[in-house]
C-alpha positions as CSV (number, residue, x, y, z in Angstrom):
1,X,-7.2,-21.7,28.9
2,X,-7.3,-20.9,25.1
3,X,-5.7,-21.6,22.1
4,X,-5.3,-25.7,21.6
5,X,-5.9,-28.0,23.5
6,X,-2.6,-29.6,25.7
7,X,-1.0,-26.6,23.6
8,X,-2.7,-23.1,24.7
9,X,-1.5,-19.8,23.2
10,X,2.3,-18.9,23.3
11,X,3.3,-15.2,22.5
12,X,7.0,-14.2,21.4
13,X,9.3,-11.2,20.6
14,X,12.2,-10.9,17.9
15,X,13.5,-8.4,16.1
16,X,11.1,-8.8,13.6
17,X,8.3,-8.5,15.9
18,X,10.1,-5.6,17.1
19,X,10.3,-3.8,13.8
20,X,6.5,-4.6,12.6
21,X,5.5,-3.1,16.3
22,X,7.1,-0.6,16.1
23,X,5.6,0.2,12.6
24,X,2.2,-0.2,13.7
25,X,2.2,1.6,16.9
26,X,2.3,5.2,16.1
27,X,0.0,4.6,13.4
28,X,-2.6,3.4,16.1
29,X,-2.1,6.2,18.5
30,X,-2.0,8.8,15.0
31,X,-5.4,7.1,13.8
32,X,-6.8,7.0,18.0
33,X,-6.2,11.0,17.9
34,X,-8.0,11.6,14.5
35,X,-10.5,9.5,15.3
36,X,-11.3,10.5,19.0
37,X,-14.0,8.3,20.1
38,X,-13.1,5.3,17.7
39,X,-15.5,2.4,18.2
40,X,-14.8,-0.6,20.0
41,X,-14.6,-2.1,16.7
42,X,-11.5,-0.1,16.0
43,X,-9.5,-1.0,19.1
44,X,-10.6,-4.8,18.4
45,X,-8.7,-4.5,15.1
46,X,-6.0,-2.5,16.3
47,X,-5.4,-5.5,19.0
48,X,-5.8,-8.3,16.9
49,X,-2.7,-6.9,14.4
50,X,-0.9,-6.7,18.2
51,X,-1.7,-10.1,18.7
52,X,-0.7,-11.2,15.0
53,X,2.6,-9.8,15.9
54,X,3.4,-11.1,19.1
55,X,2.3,-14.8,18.1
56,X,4.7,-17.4,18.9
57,X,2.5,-20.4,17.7
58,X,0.4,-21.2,14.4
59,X,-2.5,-21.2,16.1
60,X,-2.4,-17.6,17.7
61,X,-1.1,-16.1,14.8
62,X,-4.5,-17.1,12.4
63,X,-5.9,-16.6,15.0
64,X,-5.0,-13.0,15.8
65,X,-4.9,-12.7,11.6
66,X,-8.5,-13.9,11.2
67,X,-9.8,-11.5,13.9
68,X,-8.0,-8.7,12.1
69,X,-9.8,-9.5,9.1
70,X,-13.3,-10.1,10.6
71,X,-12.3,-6.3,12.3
72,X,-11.6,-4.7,9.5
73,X,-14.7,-6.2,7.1
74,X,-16.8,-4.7,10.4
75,X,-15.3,-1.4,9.5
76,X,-15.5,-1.5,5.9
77,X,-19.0,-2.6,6.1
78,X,-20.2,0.5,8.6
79,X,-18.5,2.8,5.9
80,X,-20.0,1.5,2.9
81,X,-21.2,-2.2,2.2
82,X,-20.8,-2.1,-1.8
83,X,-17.0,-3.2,-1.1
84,X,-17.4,-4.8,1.7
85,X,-18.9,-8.3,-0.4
86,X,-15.8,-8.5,-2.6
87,X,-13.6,-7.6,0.7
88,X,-15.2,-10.5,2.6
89,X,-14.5,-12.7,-0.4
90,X,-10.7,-12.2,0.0
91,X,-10.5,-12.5,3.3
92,X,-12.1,-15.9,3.1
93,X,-9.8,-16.9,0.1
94,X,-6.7,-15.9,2.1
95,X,-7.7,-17.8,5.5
96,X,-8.6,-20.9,2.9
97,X,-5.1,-20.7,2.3
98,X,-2.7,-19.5,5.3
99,X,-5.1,-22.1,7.2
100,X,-3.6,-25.4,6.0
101,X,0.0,-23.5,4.8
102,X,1.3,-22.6,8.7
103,X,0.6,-26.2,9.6
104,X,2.5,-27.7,6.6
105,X,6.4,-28.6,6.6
106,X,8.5,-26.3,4.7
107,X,8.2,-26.9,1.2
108,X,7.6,-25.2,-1.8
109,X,4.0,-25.5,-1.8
110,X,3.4,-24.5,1.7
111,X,5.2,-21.3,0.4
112,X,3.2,-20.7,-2.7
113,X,-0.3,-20.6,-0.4
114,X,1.3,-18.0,2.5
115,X,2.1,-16.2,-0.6
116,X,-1.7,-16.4,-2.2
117,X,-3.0,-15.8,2.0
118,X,-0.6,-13.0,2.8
119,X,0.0,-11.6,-0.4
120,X,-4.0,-11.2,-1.1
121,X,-4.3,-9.3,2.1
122,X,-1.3,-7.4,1.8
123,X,-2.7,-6.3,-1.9
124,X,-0.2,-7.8,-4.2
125,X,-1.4,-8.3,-7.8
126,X,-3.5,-10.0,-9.0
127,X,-5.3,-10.2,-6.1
128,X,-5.1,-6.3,-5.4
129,X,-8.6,-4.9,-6.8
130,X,-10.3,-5.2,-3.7
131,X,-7.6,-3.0,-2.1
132,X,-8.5,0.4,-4.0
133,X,-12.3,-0.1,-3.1
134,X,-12.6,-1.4,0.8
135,X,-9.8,1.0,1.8
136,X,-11.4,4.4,1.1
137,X,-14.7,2.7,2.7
138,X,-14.5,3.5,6.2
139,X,-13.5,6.5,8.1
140,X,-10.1,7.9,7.2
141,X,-8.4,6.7,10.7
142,X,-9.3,3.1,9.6
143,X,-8.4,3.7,6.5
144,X,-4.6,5.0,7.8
145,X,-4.4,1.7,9.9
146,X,-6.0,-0.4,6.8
147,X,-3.3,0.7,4.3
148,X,-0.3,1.5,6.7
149,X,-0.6,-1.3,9.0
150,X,-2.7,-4.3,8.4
151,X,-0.6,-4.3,4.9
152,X,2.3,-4.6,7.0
153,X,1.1,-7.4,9.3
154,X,0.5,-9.3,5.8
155,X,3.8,-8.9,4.7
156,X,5.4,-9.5,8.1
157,X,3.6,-13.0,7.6
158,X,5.4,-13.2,4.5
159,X,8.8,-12.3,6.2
160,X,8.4,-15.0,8.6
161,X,7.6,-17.7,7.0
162,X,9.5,-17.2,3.6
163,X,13.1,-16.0,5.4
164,X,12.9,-18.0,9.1
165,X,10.1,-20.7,8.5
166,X,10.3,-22.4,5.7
167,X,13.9,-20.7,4.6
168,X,15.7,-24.3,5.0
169,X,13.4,-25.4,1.8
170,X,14.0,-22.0,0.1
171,X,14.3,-22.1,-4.1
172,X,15.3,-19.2,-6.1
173,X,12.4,-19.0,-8.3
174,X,10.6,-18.3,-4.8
175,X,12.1,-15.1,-5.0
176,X,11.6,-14.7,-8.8
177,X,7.5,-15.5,-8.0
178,X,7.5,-12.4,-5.6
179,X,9.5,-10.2,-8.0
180,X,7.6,-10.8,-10.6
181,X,4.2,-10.2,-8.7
182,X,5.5,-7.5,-7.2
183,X,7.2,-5.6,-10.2
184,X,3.2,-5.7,-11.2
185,X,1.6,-4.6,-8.3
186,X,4.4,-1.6,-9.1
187,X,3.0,-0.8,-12.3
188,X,-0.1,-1.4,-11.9
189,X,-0.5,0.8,-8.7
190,X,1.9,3.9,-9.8
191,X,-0.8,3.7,-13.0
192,X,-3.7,3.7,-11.9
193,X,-2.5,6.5,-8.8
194,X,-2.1,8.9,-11.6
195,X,-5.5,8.3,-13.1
196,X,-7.8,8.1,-10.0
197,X,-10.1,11.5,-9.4
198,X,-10.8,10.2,-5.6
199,X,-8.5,11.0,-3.2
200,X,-8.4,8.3,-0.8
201,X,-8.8,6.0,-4.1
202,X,-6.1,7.4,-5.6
203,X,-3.7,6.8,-2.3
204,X,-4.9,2.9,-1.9
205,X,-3.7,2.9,-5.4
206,X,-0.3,4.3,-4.3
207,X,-0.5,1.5,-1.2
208,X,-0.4,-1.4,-3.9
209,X,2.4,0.5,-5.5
210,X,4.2,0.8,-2.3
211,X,3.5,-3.1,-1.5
212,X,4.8,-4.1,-5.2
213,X,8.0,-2.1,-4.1
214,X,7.9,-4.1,-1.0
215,X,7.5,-7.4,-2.5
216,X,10.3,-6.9,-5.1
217,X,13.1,-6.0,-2.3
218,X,12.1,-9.2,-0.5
219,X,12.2,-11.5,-3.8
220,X,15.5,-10.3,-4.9
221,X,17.1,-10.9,-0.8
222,X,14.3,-14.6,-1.2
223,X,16.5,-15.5,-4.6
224,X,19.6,-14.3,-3.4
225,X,19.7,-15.8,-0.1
226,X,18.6,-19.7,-1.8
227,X,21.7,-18.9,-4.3
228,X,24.0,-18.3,-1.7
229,X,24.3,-14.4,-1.9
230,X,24.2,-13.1,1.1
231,X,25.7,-9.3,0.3
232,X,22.4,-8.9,-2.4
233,X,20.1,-10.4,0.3
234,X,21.2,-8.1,3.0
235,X,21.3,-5.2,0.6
236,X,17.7,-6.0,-0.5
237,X,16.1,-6.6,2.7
238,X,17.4,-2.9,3.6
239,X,15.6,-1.6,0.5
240,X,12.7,-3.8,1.5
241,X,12.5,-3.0,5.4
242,X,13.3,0.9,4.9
243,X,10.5,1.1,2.4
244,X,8.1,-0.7,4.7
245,X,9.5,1.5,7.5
246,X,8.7,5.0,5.2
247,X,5.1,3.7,4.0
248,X,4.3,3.3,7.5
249,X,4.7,6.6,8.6
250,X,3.7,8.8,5.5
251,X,0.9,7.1,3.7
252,X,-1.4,7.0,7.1
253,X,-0.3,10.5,7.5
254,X,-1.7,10.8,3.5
255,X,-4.8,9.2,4.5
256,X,-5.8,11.5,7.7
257,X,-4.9,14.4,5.7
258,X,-8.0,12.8,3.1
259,X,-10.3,12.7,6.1
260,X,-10.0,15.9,7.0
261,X,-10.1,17.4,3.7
262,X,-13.5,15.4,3.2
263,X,-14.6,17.2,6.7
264,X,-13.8,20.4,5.6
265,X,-15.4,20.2,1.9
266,X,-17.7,17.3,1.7
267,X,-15.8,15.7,-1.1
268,X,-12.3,14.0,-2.0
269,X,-12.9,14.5,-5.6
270,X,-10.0,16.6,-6.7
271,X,-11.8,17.7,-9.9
272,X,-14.7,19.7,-7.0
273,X,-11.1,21.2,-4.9
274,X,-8.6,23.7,-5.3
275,X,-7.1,26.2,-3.0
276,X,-6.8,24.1,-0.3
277,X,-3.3,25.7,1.1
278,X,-5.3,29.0,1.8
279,X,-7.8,27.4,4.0
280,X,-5.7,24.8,5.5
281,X,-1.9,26.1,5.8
282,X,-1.2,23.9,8.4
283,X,-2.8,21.0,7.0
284,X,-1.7,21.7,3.8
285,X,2.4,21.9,5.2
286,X,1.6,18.0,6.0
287,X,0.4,16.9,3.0
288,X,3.2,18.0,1.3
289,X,5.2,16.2,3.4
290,X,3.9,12.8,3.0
291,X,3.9,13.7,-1.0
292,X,7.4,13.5,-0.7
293,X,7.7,10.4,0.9
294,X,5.1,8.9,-1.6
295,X,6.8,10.4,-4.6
296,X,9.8,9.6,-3.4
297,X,11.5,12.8,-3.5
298,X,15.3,13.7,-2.0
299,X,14.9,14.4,1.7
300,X,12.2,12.9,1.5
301,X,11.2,9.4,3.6
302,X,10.3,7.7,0.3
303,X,13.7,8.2,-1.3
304,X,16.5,5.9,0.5
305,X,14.2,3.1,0.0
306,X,14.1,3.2,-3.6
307,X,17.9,4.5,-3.6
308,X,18.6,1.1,-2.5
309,X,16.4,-1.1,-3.9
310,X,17.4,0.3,-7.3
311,X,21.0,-0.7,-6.0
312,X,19.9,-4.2,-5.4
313,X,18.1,-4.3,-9.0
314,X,21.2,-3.4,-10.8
315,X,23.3,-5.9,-8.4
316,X,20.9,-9.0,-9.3
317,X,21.3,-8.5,-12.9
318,X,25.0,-9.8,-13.2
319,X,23.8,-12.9,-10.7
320,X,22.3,-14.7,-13.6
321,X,22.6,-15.5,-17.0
322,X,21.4,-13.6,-20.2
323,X,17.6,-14.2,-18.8
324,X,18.2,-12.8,-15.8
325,X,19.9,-9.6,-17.4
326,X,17.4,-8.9,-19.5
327,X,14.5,-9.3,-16.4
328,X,16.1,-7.4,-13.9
329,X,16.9,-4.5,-16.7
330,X,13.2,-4.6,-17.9
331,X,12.2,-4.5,-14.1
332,X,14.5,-1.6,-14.1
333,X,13.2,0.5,-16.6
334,X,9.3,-0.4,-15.3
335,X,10.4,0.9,-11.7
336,X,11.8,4.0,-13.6
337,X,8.5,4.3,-15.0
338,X,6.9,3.4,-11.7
339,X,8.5,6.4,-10.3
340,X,7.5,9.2,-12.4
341,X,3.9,8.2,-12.3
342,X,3.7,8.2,-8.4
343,X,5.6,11.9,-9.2
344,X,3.1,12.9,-11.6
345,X,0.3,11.5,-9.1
346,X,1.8,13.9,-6.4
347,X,2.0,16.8,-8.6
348,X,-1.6,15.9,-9.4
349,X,-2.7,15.9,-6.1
350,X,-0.9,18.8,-4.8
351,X,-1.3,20.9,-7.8
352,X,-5.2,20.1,-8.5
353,X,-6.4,19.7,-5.2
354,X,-4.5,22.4,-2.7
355,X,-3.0,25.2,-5.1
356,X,-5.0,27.0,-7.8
357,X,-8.4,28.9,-7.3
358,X,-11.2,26.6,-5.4
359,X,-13.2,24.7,-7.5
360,X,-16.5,24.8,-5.4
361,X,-17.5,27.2,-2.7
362,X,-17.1,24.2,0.2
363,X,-13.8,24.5,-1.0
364,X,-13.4,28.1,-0.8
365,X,-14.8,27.9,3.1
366,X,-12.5,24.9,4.0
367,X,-11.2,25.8,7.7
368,X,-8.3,23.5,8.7
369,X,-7.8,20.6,10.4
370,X,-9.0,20.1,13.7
371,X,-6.1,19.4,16.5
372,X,-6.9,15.5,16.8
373,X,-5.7,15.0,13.4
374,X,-2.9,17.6,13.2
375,X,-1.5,16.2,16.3
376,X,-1.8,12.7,14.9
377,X,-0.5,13.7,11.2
378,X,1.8,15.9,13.1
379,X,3.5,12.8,15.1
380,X,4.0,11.0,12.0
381,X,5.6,13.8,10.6
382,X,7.9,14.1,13.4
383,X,8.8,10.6,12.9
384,X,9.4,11.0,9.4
385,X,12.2,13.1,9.6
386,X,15.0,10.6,11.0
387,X,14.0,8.5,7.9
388,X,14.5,11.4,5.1
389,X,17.3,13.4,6.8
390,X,19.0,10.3,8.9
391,X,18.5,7.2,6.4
392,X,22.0,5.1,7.8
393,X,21.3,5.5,11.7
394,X,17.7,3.7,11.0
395,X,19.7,1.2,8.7
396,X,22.0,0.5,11.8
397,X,18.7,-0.2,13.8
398,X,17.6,-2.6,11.5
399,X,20.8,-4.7,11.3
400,X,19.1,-7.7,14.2
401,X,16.6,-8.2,11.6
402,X,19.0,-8.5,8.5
403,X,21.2,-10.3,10.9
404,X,17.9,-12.9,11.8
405,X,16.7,-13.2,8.1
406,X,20.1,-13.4,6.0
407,X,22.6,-14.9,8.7
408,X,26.4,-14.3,8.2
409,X,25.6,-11.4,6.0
410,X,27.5,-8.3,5.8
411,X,24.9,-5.3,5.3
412,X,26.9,-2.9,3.2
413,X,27.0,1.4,4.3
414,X,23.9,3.7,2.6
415,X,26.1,6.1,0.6
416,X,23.1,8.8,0.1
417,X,23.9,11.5,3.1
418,X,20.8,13.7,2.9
419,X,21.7,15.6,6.1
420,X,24.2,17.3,4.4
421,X,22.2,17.4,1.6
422,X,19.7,19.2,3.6
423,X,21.5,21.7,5.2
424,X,23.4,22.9,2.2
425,X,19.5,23.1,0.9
426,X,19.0,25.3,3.5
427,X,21.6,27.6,3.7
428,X,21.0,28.3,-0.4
429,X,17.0,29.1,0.1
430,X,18.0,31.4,3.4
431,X,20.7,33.4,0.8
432,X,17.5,33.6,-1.8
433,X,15.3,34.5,1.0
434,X,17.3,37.1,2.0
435,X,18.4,38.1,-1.8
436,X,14.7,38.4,-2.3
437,X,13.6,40.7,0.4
438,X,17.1,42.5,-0.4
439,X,16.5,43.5,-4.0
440,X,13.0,42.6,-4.6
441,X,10.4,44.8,-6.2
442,X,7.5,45.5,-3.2
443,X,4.1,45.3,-4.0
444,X,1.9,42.7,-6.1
445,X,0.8,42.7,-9.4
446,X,-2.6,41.3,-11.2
447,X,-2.8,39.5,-14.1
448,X,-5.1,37.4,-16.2
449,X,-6.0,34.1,-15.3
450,X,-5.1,32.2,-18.3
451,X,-1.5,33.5,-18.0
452,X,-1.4,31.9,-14.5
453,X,-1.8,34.6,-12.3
454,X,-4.1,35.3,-9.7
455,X,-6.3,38.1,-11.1
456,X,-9.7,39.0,-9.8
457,X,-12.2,36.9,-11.4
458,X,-14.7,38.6,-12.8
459,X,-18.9,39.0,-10.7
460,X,-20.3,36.1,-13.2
461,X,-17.6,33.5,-12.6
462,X,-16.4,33.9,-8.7
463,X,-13.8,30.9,-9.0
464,X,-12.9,32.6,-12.2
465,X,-13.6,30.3,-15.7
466,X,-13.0,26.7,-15.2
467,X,-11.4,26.5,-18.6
468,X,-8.9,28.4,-17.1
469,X,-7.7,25.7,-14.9
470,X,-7.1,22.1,-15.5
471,X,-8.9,19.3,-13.7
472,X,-7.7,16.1,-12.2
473,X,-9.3,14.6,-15.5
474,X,-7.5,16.8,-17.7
475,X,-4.6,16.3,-16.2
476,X,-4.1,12.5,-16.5
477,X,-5.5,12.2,-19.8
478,X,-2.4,12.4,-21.7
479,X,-1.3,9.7,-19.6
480,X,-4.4,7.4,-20.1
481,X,-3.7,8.0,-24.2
482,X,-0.1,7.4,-24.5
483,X,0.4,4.4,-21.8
484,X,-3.0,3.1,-20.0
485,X,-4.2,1.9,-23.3
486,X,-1.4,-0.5,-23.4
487,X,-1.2,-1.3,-20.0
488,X,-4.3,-1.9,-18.9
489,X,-6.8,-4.2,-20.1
490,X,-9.7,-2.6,-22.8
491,X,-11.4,0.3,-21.7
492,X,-8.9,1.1,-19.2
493,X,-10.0,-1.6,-16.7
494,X,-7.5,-2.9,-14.5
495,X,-6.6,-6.3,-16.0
496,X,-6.9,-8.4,-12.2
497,X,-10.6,-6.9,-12.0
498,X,-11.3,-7.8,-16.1
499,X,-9.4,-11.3,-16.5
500,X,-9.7,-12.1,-12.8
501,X,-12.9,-10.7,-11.1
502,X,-15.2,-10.5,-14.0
503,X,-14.8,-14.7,-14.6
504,X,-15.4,-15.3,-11.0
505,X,-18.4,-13.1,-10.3
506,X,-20.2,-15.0,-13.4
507,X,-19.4,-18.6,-12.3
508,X,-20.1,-17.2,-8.7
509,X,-23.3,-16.0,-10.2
510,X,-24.0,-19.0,-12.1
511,X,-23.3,-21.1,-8.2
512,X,-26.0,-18.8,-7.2
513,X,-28.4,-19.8,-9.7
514,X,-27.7,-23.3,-9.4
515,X,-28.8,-23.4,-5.7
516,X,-31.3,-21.2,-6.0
517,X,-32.9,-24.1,-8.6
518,X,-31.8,-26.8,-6.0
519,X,-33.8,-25.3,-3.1
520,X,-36.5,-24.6,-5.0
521,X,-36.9,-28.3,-6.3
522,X,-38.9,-30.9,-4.3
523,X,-37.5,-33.5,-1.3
524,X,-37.1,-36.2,-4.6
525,X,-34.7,-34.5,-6.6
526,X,-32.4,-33.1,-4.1
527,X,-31.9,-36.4,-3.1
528,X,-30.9,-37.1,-6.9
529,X,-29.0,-34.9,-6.6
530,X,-26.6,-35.8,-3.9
531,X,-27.3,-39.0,-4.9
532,X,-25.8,-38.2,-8.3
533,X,-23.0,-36.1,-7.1
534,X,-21.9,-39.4,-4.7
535,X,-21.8,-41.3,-7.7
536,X,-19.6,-39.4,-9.7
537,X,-17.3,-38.6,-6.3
538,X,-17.2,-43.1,-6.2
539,X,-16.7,-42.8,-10.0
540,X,-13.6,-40.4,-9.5
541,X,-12.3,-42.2,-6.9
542,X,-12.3,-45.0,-8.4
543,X,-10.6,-44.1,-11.9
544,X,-7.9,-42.6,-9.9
545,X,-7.1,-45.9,-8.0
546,X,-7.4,-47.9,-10.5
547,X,-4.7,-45.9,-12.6
């Protein structure tokens, strides 16, 4: 009854569909809680990244793919239509080229458009801009499915076709495409995390970081597996499938935690917050733990990822000759880089936004959370913890997908033990704990605000004097001085939106004028015109036959 005809619609499971669901599942019921009464919208898009999933044929996978996309564009539009346009313009870019790709035979150019189609919508560089603007746009439990799962469905499109699909045709400088794309998307999106002001910006920013990570695991097990390497593949893909794994669970959790700060205060400007932890303690406790994950901090469920796909890095650089040293130790050093921005982004958002005095008095009267979205943050938390604390036993569960992607390979053991790490951690803050209340000095004691106490402000300034404190702008300018300037395109633009965006929207602007004059001419010259434009189509065509 649907699908093609004398074909109809076939669904399947591996353990790749497997993995993805089980990524995007507790994500949906997290985002279902916060949300309460989600339009039907919602549940459409929640379904269709199901369906994209489960698809055993071409056909029902673009098809469950383009319904996603149509889902989501509903949802960013209802939030706020400025994005929306520039959204819709992907979308339609990456069907124009997953389309004619999943019907193709395996070949290197059938790769090179699932990796425009998937890696557009997935918010790899340099088509990422439109990432940081449509997913703050709706509410935040779209948002939390936007950027944890529907990134994820892109990327398990990639999977598929680049490792199981078309991996009989595979060529190492597939891999070395990906790496380098995502090695930007790295740098790009730990950059422009630190420099954002908007909250939910400033994590979309993180999500392109997080994809670039992603995207670089998967090139180095791509190049490896085409070169024979199985051991680097296998060691990748864990990197690469552990990350995805983490980002899943803490970055939505990131995203609720945005929605309900923008309840509470009427802003996600971190510049207008401040003092956050006193009016939301619990919600604050779960923001900090999704900070760890997203800066990748030890016991965190960031850190094991990056642990091993820095592993992989410094494997693949004695896999090649002197070019391939000197790439994968200059991808090195930018993930290094990579790494203390997204830190310095946490401590920015942490520091600015939920510690301090407030910055405004909707701030100051910030209640917390309401249960809905503690319950659904609170899941993803839960989940969280097997991935900081128990890193190996989630490796072991993702040894059928190694095993499916990189046959014959022979994943080797994580050597990070964070349990252990974790309870000596605890045992040495109970001993301080109880050294504290032991010998401590009772009482509190006020000081001035500029020696970064928390003295009683004075009547005129109730927050106490902003130059006291520094803002999110403050904060990052040292940054945008000593390393945006070189990074970024002039003015601090991101380069995809100045040497990418800005020549489309003028030629698309130009398109726009040109049939605005053709339906505005008379009946006589628009037949000129096709007449003219059949001309030099004949002309073409025949130049090119007879050379």
């Amino acid at each position: 009854m649907f699908g093609l005809p004398g074909q109809g619609m076939h669904l399947r499971l591996d353990a790749l569909s497997v993995l993805f669901l089980c990524i995007l599942l507790p994500q949906i019921v997290a985002s279902a809680l916060a949300e309460r009464r989600g339009p039907v919208t919602f549940w459409v898009f929640a379904a269709a990244m199901v369906l994209t999933l489960l698809a055993g044929d071409a056909f029902t996978l673009i098809f469950g793919f383009e319904l996603m996309s149509a889902a989501s564009w509903l949802l960013v539009l209802r939030g706020d239509a400025r994005p929306a346009t520039l959204y819709a313009g992907i979308a339609m870019f990456s069907a124009a080229c997953l389309i004619p790709a999943v019907f193709l035979p395996a070949s290197s150019l059938a790769f090179m458009l699932v990796l425009l189609g998937a890696g557009a919508k997935a918010g790899l560089a340099p088509l990422h801009s439109w990432l940081p603007r449509a997913h703050p746009a709706p509410p935040a439990g779209v948002s939390a499915l936007m950027s944890g799962g529907m990134v994820k469905v892109s990327l398990y499109i990639l999977i598929r076709y680049g490792f199981i699909e078309f991996g009989a045709a595979a060529q190492p400088w597939w891999g070395s495409v990906l790496i380098v794309a995502g090695a930007a998307s790295v740098l790009i999106g730990a950059l422009r995390a630190m420099l954002e002001v908007e909250l939910k910006t400033m994590l979309a920013c993180s999500t392109v970081e997080h994809v670039g990570l992603i995207a670089v695991g998967l090139g180095i097990a791509l190049r490896a597996k085409a070169m024979g390497n199985l051991d680097l593949a296998s060691l990748a893909l864990q990197g690469a499938l552990l990350c995805a794994v983490a980002h899943g669970l803490f970055k939505p959790m990131l995203f609720l935690g945005a929605g309900a700060v923008k309840n509470a205060t009427g802003t996600t400007s971190l510049d207008w917050l401040g003092g956050l932890m006193r009016g939301m303690p619990r919600l604050g406790m779960l923001m900090l733990v999704g900070a760890a994950g997203m800066a990748a901090l030890p016991l965190g469920p960031g850190f094991a990822p990056e642990f091993l796909l820095l592993h992989a890095v410094i494997r693949a650089a004695g896999t090649g000759g002197i070019l391939a040293r000197i790439g994968f130790t200059a991808l090195l050093a930018g993930l290094g880089l990579s790494a203390a921005l997204a830190l310095g982004a946490v401590v920015r958002l942490i520091g600015i936004g939920f510690l301090g005095r407030p910055r405004s008095l909707h701030a100051a009267a910030a209640e917390d959370a309401k249960r809905g979205t503690l319950a659904g943050m609170g899941l993803l938390a839960v989940l969280c913890v097997p991935v900081a604390l128990l890193p190996g036993v989630v490796l072991g569960m993702l040894e059928p997908v190694i095993a499916l992607l990189a046959p014959n390979s022979a994943p080797a053991p994580l050597s990070y033990a964070p349990l252990s790490l974790g309870i000596l951690f605890a045992l040495t803050a109970g001993a301080a704990v109880l050294g504290l209340r032991r010998f401590a000095v009772r009482g509190t004691r006020e000081v001035a605000a500029w020696t970064g106490g928390f003295g009683s402000p004075p009547a005129w300034l109730p927050f106490g004097d902003p130059l006291t404190q520094p803002s999110a702008t403050g904060f990052a300018e040292p940054v945008r001085r000593a390393i945006a300037r070189g990074l970024l395109a002039p003015k601090g633009v991101d380069p995809a939106e100045a040497y990418l965006l800005l020549p489309l929207s003028k030629v698309s602007l130009r398109l726009t004028r040109v049939a605005e004059h053709i339906r505005r001419s008379t009946m006589r010259q628009r037949l000129a015109f096709v007449f003219g434009a059949l001309v030099m189509f004949l002309l073409a065509l025949g130049l090119g036959e007879g050379g």
